[in-house]
C-alpha positions in Angstrom: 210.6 9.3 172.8 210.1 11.0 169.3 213.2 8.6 167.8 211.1 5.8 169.2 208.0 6.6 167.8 209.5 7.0 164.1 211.0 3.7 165.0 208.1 1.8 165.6 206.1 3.6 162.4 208.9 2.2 160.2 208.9 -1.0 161.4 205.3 -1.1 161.5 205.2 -0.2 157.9 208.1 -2.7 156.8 205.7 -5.3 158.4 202.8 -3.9 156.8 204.9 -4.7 153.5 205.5 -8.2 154.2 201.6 -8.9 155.5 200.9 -7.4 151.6 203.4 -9.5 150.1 202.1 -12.6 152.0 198.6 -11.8 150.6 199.5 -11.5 147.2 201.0 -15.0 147.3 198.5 -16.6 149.6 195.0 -15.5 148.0 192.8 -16.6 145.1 192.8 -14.2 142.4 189.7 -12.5 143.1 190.3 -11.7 146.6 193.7 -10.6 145.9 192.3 -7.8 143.5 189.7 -7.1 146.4 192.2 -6.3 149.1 195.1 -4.9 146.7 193.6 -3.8 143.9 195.6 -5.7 141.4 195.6 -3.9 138.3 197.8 -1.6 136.6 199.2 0.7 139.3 199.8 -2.6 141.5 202.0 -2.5 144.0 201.2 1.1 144.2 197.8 0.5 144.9 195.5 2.6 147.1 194.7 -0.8 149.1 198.4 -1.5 149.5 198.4 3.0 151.0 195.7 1.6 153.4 197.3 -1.3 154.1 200.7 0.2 155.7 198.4 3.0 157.2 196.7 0.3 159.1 200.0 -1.3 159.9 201.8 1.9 161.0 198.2 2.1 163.3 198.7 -0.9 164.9 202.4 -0.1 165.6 201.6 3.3 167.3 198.5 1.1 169.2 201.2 -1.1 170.8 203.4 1.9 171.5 200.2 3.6 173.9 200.0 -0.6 175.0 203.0 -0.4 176.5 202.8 2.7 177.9 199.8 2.0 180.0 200.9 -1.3 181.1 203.9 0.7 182.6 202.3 3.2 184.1 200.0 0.3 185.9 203.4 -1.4 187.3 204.4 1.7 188.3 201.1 1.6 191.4 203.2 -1.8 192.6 206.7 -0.4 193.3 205.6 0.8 196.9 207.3 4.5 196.6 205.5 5.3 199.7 204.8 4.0 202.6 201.1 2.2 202.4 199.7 1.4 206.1 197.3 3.8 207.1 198.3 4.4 210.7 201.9 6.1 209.1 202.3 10.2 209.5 204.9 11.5 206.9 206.8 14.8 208.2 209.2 17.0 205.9 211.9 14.8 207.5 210.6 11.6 206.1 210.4 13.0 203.0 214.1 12.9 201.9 214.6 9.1 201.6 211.2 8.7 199.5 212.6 11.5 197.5 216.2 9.8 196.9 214.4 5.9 196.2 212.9 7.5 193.7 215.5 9.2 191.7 217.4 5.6 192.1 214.3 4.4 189.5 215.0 4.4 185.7 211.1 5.2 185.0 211.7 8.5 187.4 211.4 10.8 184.3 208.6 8.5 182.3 206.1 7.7 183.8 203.3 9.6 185.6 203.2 8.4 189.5 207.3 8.8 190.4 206.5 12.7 188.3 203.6 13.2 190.7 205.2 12.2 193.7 208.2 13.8 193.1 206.5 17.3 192.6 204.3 17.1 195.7 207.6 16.3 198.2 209.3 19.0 196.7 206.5 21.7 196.9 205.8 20.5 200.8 209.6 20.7 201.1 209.3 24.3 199.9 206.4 25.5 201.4 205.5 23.2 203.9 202.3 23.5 203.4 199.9 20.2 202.2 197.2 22.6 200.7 199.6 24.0 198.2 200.3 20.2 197.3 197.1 19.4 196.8 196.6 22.2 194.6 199.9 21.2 192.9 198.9 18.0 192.5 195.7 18.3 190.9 197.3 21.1 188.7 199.9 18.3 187.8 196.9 15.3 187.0 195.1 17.9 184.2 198.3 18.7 182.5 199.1 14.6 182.2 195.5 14.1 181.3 196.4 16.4 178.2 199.6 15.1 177.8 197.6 11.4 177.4 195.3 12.9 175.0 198.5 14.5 172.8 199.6 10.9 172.5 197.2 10.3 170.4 197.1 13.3 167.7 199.0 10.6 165.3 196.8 7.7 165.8 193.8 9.8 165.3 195.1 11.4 162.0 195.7 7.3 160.8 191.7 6.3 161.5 191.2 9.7 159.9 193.2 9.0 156.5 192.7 5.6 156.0 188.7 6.0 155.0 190.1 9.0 153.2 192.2 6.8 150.9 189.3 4.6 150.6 187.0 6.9 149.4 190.0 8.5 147.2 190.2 4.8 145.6 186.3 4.7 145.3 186.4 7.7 143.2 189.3 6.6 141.6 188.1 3.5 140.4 184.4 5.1 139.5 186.2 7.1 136.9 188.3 4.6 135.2 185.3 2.3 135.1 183.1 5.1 133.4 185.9 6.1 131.0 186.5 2.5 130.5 182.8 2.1 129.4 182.6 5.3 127.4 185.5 4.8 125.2 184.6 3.8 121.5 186.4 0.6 121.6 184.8 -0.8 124.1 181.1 -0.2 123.3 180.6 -3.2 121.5 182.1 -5.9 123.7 179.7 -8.2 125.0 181.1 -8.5 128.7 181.4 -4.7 129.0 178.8 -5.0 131.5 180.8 -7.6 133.4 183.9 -5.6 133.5 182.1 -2.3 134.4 180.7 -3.9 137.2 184.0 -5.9 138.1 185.7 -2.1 138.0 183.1 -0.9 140.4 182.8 -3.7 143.0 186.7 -3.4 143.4 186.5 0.5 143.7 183.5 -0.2 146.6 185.3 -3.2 148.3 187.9 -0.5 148.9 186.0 1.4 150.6 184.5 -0.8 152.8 188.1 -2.2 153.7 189.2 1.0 154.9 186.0 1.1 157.3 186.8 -2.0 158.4 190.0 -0.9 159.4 189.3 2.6 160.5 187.0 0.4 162.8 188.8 -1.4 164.4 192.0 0.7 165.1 189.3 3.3 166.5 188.1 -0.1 169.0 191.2 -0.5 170.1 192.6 3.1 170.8 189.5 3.6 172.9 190.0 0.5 175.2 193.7 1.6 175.1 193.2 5.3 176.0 191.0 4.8 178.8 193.8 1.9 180.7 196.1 4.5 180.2 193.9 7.6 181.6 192.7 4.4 184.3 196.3 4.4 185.0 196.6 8.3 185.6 194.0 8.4 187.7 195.0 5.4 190.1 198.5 7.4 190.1 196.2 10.4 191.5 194.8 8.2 194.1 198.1 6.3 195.3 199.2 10.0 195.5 196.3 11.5 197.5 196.1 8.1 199.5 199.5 7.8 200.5 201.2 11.3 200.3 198.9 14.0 200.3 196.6 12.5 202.8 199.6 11.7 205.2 201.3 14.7 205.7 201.9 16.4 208.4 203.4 19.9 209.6 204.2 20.4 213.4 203.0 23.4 215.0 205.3 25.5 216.7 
């Protein structure tokens, strides 16, 4: 899972490069210097940092995507019997248990985990209380296990208005030392260039926002499918296993 991550963050970055190289070709002048900060550190730009940042977001976005559209499939594979009027004993348990070790997803995703956990606990203990308990024991560590998926995404909307802000500053200061040095005093469109300095230092800034934004917009719609999707795993679980079984009195 950790090769495939790093996967995905290079090739989100490679296309981050090519969306920057596109840009460069494709806009006027003055928005080019807007968005990539064309100047004398170009292509090493601070907007060109943000850039692949946002990229490398977007690829780590798709990654969670994925996920939780899996984990939704998963509630349609019928791993358990669904009418109501059915009574699962240990002995029905076994050939649940072996279709679901035939699935490749058996180790990935959250429902085939749960279910697999709850038959073996009632196997061992025969007892549908300790299931339960195992069961909602089970849903809080994948809750947190969600929430861990995220560390990376949330460091990205973290550093990209950090690099803005870092090329704010940057900019601020080359546009005062650009105005205080003695050569340049006496032009008549210092003011112009100054200000030309600034507004690309500023239009930094707000890009990053911008970008922060929206990968922030999209990892909360993407989150909650994926905690959606634990939860409905919960209920299928409750619904259809927990619910269901049954231990014979002697």
């Amino acid at each position: 899972m950790q090769d495939g991550r790093i996967l995905t963050a290079l090739v989100a970055a490679a296309l981050g490069v090519v969306v920057i190289v596109v840009l460069d070709f494709t806009l006027s002048e003055g928005w080019a210097k807007a968005l990539l900060d064309k100047g004398n550190t170009y292509p090493f730009s601070v907007q060109n940092g943000m850039w692949i940042s946002f990229a490398v977001g977007l690829g780590e976005l798709l990654r969670r995507a994925r996920s939780a559209n899996a984990e939704m499939n998963q509630l349609t594979l019928q791993y358990l019997p669904e009418d109501p009027r059915v009574v699962l004993q240990a002995a029905d348990l076994g050939s649940i248990y072996r279709k679901l070790r035939t699935r490749e997803e058996y180790k990935n995703c959250f429902l085939p985990r749960l279910i697999d956990r709850c038959v073996l606990q009632f196997q061992a203990s025969h007892s549908t209380d300790q299931s339960a308990s195992l069961m909602n024991t089970s849903m809080e560590m994948y809750l947190h296990e969600v929430d861990l998926q995220y560390n990376m995404l949330r460091y990205i909307c973290w550093v990209i208005p950090s690099l803005g802000f870092i090329g704010t500053v940057v900019g601020i200061g080359k546009a005062l030392e650009y105005a205080g040095h003695p050569e340049n005093v006496d032009k008549p469109d210092l003011l112009t260039t100054v200000t030309g300095m600034l507004a690309v230092s500023f239009n930094g800034t707000f890009l990053a926002l911008v970008m922060a934004s929206i990968l922030v917009l999209l990892q909360n719609f993407i989150q909650s499918r994926e905690e959606h999707a634990l939860n409905q795993a919960g209920q299928y679980c409750l619904d259809n296993l927990i619910n269901r079984l049954y231990v014979q009195k002697e």
